[in-house]
C-alpha positions as a Markdown table, in Angstrom:
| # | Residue | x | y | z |
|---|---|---|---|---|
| 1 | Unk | -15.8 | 9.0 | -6.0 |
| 2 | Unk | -17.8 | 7.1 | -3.9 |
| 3 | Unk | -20.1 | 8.7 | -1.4 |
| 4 | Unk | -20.7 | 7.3 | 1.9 |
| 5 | Unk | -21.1 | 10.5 | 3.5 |
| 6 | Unk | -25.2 | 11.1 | 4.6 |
| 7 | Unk | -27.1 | 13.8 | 6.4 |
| 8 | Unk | -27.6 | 12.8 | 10.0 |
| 9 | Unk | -29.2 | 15.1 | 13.0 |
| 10 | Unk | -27.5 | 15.8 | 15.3 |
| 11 | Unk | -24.1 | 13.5 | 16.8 |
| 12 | Unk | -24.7 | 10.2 | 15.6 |
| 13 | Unk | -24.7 | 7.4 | 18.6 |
| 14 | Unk | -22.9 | 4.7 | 16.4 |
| 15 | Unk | -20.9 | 4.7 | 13.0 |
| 16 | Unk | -21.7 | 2.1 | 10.0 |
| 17 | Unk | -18.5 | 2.2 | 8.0 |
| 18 | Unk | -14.8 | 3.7 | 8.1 |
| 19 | Unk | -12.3 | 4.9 | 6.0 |
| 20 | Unk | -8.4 | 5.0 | 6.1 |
| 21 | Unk | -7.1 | 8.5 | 5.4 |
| 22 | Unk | -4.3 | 9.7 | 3.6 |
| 23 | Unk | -4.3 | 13.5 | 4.5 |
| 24 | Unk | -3.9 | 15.3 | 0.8 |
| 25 | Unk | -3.6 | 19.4 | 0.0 |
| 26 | Unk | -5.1 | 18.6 | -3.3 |
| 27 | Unk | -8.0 | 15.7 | -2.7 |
| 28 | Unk | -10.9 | 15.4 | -0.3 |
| 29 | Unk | -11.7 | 12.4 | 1.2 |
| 30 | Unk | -11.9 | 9.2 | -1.2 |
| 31 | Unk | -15.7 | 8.2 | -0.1 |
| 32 | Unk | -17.0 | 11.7 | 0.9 |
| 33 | Unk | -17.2 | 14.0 | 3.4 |
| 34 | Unk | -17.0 | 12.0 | 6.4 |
| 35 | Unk | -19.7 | 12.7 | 10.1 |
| 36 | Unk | -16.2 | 12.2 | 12.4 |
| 37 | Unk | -12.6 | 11.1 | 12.5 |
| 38 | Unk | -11.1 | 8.6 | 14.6 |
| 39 | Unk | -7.3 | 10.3 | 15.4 |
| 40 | Unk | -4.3 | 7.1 | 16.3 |
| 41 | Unk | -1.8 | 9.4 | 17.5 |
| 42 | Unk | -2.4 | 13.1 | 18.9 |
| 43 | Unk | -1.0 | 16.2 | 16.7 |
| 44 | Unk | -2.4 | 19.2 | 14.6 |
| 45 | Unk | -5.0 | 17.9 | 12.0 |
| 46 | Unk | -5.7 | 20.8 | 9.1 |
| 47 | Unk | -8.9 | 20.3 | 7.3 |
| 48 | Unk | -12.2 | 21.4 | 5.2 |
| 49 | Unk | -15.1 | 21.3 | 7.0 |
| 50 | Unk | -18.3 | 20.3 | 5.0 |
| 51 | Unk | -19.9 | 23.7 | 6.2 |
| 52 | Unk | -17.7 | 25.6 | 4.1 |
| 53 | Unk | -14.6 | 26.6 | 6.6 |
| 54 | Unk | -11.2 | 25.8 | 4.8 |
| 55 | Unk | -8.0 | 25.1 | 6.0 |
| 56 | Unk | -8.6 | 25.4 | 9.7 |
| 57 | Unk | -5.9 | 23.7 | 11.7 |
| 58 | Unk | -7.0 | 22.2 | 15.5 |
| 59 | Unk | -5.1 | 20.3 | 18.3 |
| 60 | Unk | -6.3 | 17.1 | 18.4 |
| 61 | Unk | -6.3 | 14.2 | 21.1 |
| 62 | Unk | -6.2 | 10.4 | 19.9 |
| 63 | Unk | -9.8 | 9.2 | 20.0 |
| 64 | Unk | -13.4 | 10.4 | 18.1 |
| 65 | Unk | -12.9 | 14.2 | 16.5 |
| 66 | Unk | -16.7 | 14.9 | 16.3 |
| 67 | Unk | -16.0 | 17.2 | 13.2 |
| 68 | Unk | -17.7 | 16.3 | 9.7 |
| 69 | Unk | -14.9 | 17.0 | 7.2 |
| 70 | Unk | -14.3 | 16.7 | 3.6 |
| 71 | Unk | -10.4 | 17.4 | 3.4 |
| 72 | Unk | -7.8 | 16.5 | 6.2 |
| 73 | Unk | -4.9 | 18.1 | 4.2 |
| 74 | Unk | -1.1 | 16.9 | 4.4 |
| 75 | Unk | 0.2 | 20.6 | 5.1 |
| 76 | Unk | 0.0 | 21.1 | 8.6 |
| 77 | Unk | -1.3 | 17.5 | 10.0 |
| 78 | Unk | 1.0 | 15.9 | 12.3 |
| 79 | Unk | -1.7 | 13.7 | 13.8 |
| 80 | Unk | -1.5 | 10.0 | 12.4 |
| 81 | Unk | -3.7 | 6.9 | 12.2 |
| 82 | Unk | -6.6 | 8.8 | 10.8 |
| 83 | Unk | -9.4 | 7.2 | 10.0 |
| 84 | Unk | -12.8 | 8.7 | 8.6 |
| 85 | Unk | -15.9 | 7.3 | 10.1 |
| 86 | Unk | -19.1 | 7.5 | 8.6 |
């Protein structure tokens, strides 16, 4: 797996590299836990976050999701055009 995934304080002002998504129940993200996703369409988006909460399902807006993840699963995501930024 590659890792593009790096610790960064605090909200980062600009993103170096994306990702497309395909939400999984039983893979995390292909190149690492990511610092935000970018959402296409608004829906639901269930996911791991990288500080250990699992499964947690949120309403989500299209637009910047400031959440670092490491799953977006396919049970219980109805958002689409995900993309993991990094």
């Amino acid at each position: 797996m590659a890792n593009k995934g790096r610790p960064r304080e605090g909200a980062p002002t600009r993103y170096t590299d994306a990702s497309n998504v395909t939400p999984s129940d039983v893979a995390d993200l292909g190149d690492g836990p990511c610092v935000a996703l970018l959402i296409g369409a608004a829906g639901t988006l269930t996911v791991d976050t990288v500080d250990g909460t699992s499964n947690i399902t949120l309403a989500v807006e299209a637009g910047v999701v400031p959440l670092a993840v490491s799953r977006v699963y396919a049970t219980g995501t109805t958002a689409t055009d995900i993309s993991a930024l990094y």
